[in-house]
Backbone as JSON Lines, residues from 0, in Angstrom:
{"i":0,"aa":"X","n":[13.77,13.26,39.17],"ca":[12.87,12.26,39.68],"c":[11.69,12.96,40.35]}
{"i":1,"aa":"X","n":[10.53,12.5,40.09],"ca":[9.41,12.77,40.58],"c":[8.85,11.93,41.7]}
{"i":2,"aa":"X","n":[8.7,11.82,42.9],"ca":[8.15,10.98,43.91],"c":[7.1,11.98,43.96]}
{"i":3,"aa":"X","n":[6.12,11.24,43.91],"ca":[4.49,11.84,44.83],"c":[4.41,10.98,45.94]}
{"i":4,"aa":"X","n":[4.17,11.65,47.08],"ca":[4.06,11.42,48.74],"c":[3.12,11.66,49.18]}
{"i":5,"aa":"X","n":[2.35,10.69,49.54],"ca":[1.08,10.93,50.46],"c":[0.85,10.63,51.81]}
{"i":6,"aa":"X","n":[0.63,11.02,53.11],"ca":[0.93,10.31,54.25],"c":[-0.97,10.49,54.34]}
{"i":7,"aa":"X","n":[-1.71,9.34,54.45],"ca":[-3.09,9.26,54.61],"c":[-3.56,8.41,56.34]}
{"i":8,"aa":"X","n":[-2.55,8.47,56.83],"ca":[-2.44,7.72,57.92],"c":[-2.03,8.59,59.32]}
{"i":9,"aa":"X","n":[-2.09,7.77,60.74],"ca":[-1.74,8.75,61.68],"c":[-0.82,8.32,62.45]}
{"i":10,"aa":"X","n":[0.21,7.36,61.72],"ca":[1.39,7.18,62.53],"c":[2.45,8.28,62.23]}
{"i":11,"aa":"X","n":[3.37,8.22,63.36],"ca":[4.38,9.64,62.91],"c":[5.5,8.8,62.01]}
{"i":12,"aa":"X","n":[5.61,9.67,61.1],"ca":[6.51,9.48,59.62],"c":[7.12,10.35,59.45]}
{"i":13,"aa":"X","n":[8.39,10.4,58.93],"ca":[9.28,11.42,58.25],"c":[9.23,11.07,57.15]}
{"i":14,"aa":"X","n":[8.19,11.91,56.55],"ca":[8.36,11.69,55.25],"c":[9.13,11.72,54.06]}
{"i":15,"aa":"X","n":[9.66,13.16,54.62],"ca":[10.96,13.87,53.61],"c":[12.02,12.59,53.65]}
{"i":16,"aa":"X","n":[12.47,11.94,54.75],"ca":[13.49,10.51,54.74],"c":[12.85,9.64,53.76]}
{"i":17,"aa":"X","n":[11.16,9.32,53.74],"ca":[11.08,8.52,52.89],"c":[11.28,8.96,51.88]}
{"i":18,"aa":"X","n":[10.49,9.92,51.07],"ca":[11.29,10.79,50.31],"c":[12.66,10.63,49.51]}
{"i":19,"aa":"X","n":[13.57,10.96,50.83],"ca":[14.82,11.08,50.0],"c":[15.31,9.58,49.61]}
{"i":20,"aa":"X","n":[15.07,8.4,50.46],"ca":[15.46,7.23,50.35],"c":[15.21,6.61,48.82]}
{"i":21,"aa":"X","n":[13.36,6.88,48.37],"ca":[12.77,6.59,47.41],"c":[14.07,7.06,46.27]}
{"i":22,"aa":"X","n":[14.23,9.21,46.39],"ca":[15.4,9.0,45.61],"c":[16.55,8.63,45.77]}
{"i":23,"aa":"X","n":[17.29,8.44,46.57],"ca":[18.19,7.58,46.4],"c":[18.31,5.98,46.06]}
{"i":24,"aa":"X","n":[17.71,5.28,46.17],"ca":[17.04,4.19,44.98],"c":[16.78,4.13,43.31]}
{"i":25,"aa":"X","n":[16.33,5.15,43.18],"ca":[16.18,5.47,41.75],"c":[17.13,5.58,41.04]}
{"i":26,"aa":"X","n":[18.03,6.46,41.98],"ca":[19.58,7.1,41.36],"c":[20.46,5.95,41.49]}
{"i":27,"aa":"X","n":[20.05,5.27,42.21],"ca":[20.97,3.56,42.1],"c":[21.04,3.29,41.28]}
{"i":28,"aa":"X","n":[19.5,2.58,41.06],"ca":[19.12,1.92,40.03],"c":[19.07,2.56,38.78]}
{"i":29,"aa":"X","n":[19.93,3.73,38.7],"ca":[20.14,4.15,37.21],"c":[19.11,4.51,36.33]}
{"i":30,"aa":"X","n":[17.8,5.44,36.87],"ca":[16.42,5.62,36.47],"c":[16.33,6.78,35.98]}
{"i":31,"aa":"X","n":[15.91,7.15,34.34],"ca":[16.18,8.56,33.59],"c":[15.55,9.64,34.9]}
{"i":32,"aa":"X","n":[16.16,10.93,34.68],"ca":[15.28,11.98,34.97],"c":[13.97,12.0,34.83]}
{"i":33,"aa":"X","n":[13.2,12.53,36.03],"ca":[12.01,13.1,35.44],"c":[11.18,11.49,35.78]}
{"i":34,"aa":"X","n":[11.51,10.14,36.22],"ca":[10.95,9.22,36.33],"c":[10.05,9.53,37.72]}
{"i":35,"aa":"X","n":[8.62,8.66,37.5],"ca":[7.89,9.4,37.89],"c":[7.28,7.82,39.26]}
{"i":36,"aa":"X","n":[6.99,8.1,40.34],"ca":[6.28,6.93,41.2],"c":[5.61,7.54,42.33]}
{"i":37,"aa":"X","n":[4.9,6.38,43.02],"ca":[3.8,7.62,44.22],"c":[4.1,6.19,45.36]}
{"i":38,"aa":"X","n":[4.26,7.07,46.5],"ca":[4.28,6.13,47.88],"c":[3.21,6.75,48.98]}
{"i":39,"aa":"X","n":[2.62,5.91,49.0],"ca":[1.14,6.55,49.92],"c":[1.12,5.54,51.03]}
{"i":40,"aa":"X","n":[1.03,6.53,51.92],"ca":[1.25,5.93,53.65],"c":[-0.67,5.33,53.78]}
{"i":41,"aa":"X","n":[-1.09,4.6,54.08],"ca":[-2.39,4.22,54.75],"c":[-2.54,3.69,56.01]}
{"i":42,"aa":"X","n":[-3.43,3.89,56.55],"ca":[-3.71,2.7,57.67],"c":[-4.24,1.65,57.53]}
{"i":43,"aa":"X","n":[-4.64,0.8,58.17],"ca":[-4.65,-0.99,58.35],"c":[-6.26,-1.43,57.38]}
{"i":44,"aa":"X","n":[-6.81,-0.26,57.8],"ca":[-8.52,-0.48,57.0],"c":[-8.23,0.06,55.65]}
{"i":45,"aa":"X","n":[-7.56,0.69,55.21],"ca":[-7.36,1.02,53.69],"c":[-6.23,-0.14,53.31]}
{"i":46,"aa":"X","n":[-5.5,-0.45,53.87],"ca":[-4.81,-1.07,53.01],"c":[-5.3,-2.73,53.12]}
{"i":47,"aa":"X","n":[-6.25,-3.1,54.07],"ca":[-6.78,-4.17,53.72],"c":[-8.06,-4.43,52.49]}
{"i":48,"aa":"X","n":[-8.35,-3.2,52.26],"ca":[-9.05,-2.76,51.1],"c":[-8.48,-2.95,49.63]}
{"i":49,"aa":"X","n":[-7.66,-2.27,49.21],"ca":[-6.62,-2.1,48.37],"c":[-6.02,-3.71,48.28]}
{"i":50,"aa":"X","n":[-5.62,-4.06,49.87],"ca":[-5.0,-5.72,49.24],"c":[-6.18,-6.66,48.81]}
{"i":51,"aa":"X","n":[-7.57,-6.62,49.08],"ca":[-8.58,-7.07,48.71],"c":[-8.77,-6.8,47.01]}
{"i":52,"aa":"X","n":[-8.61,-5.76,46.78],"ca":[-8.98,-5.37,44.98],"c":[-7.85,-5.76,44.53]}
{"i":53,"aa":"X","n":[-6.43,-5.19,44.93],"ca":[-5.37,-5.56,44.1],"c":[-4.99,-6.87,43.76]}
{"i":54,"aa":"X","n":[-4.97,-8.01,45.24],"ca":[-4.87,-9.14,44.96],"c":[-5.83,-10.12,45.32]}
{"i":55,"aa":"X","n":[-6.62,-9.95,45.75],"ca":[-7.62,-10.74,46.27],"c":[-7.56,-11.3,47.19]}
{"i":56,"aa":"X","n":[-6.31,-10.96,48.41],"ca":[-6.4,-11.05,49.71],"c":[-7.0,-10.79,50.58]}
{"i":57,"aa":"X","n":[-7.2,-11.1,52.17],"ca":[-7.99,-10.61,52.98],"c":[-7.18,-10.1,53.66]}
{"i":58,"aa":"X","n":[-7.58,-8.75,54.61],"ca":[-6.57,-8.83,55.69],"c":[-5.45,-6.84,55.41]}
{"i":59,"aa":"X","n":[-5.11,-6.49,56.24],"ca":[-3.66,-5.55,55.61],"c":[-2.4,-5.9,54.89]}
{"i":60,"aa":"X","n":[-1.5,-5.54,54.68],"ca":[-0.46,-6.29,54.68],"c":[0.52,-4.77,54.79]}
{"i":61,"aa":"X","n":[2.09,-5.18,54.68],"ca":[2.48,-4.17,55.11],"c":[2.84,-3.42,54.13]}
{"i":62,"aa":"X","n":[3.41,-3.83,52.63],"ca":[3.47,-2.54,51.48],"c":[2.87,-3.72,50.06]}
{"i":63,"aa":"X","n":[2.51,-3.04,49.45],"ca":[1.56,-2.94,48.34],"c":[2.35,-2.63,47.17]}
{"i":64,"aa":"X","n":[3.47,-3.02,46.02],"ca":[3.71,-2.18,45.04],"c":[2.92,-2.83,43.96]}
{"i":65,"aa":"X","n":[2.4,-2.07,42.78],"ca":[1.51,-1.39,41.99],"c":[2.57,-0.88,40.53]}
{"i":66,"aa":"X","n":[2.98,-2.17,39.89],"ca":[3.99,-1.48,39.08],"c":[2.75,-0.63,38.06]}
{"i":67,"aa":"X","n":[3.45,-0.04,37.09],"ca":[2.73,-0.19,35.97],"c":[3.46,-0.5,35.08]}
{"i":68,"aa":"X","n":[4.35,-1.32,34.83],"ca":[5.12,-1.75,33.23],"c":[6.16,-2.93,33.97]}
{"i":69,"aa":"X","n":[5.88,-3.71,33.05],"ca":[7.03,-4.97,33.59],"c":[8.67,-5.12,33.04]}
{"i":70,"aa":"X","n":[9.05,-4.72,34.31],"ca":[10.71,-4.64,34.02],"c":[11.55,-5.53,34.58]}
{"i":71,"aa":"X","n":[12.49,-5.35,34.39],"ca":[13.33,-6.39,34.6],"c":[14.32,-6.25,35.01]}
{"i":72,"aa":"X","n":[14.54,-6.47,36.58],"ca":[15.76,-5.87,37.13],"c":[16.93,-6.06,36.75]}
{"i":73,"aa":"X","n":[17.95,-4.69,36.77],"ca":[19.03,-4.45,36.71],"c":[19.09,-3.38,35.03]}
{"i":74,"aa":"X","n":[17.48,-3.37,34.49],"ca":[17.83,-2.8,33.31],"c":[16.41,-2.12,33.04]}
{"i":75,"aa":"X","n":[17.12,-0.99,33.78],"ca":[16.23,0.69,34.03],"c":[15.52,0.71,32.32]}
{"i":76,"aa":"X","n":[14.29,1.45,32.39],"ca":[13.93,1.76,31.28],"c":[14.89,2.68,30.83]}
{"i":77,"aa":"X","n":[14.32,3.31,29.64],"ca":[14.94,4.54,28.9],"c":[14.19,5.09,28.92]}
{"i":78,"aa":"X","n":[14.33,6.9,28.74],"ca":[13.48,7.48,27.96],"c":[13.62,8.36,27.26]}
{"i":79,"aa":"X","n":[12.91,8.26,26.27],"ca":[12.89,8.28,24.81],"c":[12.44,10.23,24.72]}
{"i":80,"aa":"X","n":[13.51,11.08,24.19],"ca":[13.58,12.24,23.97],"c":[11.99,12.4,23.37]}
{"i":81,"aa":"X","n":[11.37,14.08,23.93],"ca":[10.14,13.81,23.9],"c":[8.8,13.4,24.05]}
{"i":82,"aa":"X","n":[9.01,12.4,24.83],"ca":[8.04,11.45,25.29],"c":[8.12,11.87,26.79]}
{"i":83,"aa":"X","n":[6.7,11.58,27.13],"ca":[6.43,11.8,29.0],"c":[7.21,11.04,29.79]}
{"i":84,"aa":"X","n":[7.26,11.6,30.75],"ca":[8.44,11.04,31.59],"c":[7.96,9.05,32.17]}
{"i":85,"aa":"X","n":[8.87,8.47,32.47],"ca":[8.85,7.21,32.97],"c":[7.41,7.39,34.43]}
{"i":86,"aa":"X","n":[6.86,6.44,34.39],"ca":[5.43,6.17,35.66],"c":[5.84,4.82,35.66]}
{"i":87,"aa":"X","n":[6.77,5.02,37.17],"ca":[7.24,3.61,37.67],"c":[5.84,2.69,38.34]}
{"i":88,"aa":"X","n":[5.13,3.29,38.75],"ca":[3.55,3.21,39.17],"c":[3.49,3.29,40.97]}
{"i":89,"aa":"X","n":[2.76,2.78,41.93],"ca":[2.4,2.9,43.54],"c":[2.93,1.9,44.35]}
{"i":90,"aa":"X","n":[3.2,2.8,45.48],"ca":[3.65,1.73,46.61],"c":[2.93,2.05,47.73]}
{"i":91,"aa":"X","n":[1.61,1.58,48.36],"ca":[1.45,1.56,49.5],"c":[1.77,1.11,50.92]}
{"i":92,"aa":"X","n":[2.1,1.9,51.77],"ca":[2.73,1.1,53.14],"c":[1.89,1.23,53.82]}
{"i":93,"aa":"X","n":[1.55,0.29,54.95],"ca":[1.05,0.75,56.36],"c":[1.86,0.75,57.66]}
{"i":94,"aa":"X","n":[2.23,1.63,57.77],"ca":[2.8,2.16,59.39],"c":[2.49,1.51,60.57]}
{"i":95,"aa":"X","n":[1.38,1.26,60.99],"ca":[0.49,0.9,61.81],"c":[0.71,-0.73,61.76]}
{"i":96,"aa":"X","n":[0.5,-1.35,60.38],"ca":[0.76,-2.65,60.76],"c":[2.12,-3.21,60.55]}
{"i":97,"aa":"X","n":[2.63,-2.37,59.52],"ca":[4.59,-2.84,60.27],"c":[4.93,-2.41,61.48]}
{"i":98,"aa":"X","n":[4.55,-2.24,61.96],"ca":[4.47,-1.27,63.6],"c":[4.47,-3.09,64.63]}
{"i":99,"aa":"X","n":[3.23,-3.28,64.67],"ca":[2.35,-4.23,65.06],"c":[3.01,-5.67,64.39]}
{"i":100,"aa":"X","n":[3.18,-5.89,63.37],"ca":[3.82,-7.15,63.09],"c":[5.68,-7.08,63.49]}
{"i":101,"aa":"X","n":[6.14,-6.29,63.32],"ca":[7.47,-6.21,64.17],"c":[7.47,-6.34,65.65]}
{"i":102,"aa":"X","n":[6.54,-6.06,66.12],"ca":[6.37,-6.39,67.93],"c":[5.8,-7.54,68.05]}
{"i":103,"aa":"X","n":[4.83,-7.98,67.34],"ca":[4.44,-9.53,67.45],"c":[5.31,-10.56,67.13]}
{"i":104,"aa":"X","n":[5.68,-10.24,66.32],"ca":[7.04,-11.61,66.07],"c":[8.49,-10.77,66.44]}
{"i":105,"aa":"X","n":[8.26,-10.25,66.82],"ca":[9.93,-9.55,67.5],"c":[10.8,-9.96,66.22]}
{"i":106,"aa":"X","n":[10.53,-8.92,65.11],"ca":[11.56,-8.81,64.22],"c":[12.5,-7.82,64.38]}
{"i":107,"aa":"X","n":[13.79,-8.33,63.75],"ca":[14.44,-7.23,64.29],"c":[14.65,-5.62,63.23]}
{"i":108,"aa":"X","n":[14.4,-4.78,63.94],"ca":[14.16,-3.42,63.41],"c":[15.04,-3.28,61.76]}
{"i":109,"aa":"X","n":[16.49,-4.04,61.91],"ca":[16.95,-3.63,60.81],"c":[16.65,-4.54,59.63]}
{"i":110,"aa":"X","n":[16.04,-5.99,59.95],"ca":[15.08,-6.54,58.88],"c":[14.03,-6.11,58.23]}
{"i":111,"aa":"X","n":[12.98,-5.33,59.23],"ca":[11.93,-5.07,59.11],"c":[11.24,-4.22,59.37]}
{"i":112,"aa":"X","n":[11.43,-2.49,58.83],"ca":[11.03,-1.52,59.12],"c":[10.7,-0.75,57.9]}
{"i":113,"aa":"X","n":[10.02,0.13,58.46],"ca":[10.03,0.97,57.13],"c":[10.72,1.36,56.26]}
{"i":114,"aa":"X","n":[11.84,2.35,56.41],"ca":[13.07,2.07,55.4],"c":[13.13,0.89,54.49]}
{"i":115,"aa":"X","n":[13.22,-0.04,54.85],"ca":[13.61,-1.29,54.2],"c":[12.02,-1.61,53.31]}
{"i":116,"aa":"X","n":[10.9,-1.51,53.96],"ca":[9.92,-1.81,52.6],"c":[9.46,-0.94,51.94]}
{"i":117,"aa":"X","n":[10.23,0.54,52.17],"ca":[9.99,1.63,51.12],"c":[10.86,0.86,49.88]}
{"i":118,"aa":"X","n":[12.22,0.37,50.27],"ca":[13.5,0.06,49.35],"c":[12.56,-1.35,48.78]}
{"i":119,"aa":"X","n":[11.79,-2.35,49.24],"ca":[11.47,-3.35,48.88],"c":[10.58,-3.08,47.92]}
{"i":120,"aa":"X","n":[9.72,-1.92,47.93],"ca":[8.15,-1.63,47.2],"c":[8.96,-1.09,45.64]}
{"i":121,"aa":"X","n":[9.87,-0.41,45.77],"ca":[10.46,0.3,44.74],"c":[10.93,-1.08,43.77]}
{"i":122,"aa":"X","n":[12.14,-2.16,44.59],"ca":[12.5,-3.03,43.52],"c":[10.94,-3.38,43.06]}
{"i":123,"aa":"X","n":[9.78,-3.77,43.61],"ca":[9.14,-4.62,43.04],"c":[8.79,-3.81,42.09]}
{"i":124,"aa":"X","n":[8.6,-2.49,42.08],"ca":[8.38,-1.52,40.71],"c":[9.19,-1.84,39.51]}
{"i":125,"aa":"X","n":[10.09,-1.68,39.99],"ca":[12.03,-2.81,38.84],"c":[11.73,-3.46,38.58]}
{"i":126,"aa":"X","n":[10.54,-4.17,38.59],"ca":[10.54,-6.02,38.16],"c":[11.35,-6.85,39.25]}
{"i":127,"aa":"X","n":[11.94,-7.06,40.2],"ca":[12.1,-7.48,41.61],"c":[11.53,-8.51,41.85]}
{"i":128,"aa":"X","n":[11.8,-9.73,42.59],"ca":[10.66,-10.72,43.43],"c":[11.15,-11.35,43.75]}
{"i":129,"aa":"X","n":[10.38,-12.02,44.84],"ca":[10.96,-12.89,45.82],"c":[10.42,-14.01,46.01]}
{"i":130,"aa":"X","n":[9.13,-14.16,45.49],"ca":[8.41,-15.73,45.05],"c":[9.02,-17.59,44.99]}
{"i":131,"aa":"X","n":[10.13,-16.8,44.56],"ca":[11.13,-18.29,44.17],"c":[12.53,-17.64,44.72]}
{"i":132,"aa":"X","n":[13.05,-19.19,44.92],"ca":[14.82,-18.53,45.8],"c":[15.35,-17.44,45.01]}
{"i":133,"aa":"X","n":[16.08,-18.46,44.13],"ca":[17.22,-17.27,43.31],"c":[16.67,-15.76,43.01]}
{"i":134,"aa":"X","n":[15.61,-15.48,42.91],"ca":[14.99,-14.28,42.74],"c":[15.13,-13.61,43.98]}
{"i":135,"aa":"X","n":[14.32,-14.2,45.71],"ca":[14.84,-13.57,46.33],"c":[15.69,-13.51,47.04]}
{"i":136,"aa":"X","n":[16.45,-14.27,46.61],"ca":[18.04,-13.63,47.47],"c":[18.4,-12.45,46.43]}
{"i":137,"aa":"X","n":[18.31,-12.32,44.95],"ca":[19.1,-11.12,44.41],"c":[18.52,-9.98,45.0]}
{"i":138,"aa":"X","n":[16.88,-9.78,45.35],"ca":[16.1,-8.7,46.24],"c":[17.05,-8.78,47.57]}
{"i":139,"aa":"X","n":[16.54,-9.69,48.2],"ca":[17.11,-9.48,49.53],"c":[18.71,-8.7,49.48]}
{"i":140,"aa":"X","n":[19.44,-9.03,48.45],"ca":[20.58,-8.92,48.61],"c":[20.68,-7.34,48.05]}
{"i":141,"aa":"X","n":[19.59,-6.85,47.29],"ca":[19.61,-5.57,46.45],"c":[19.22,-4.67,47.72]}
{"i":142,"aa":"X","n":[18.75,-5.29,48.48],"ca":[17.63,-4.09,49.5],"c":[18.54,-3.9,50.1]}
{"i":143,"aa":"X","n":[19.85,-4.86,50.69],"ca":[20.71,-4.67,51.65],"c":[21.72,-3.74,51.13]}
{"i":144,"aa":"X","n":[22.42,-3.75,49.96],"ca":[23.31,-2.71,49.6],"c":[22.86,-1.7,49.51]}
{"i":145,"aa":"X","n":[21.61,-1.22,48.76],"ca":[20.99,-0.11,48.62],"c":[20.66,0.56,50.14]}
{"i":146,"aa":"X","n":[19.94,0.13,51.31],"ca":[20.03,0.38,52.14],"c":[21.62,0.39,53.3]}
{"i":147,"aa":"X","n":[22.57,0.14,53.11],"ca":[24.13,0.92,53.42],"c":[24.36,1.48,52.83]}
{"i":148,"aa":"X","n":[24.0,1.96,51.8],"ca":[24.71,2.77,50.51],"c":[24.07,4.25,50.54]}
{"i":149,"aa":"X","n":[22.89,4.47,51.53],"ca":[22.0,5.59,51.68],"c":[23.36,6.6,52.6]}
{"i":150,"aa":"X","n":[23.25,7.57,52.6],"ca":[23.49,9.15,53.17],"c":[22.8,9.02,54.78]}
């Protein structure tokens, strides 16, 4: 597995945890070798940027995923001997404003922290969503095993 890591921001991060979490997700979700995704840390003015182009929102938000291929959870691509490795595609987080929206609404840490929307940005790479019920309870319910199931 290939994770590209960017921390572009100035909250303190362990990255290597995000890191390892990202792979341990992958290896869950049963994702060939060599599969390839990027998680880039920003702050509140870039990622209200990015949510402006990507979706036409105003505002930050707290992670951003950026598939590039539409999948369908529970059924990992393949890849095909020869061919370049899998580009699950981007997940941007901001630190700063999951920071700030967890103290404003007093969420509680193990709902709503980083860990948990590194694990959230990845399903939405899977094809993942939470738009409509039955969809997200199988997320909600995927983020929760995957997150006890970590080292």
């Amino acid at each position: 597995m290939n994770i590209f890591y960017c921390d572009e921001q100035d909250e303190p991060v362990d990255g290597q945890a995000i890191q390892d979490l990202a792979l341990h997700v992958l290896t869950a979700e049963h994702l060939p070798t060599g599969t390839e995704m990027s998680i880039i840390l920003v702050d509140a003015e870039q990622m209200a940027g990015y949510n402006e182009q990507f979706l036409d929102r105003s505002g930050p938000t707290d992670v951003l995923a950026l598939p590039l291929e539409h999948l369908v959870p529970g059924h990992p691509p393949r890849r095909v001997a020869n061919e370049p490795p899998i580009a699950l595609g981007d997940i941007f987080l901001c630190p700063d404003y999951i920071t700030r929206r967890a103290t404003a609404e007093r969420l509680d840490p193990g709902d709503y922290d980083l860990p948990r929307l590194v694990v959230h940005g990845i399903l939405h790479l899977l094809g993942y969503d939470h738009h409509e019920d039955d969809p997200a309870v199988l997320m909600e319910q995927r983020e929760d095993e995957l997150l006890e199931g970590r080292s």
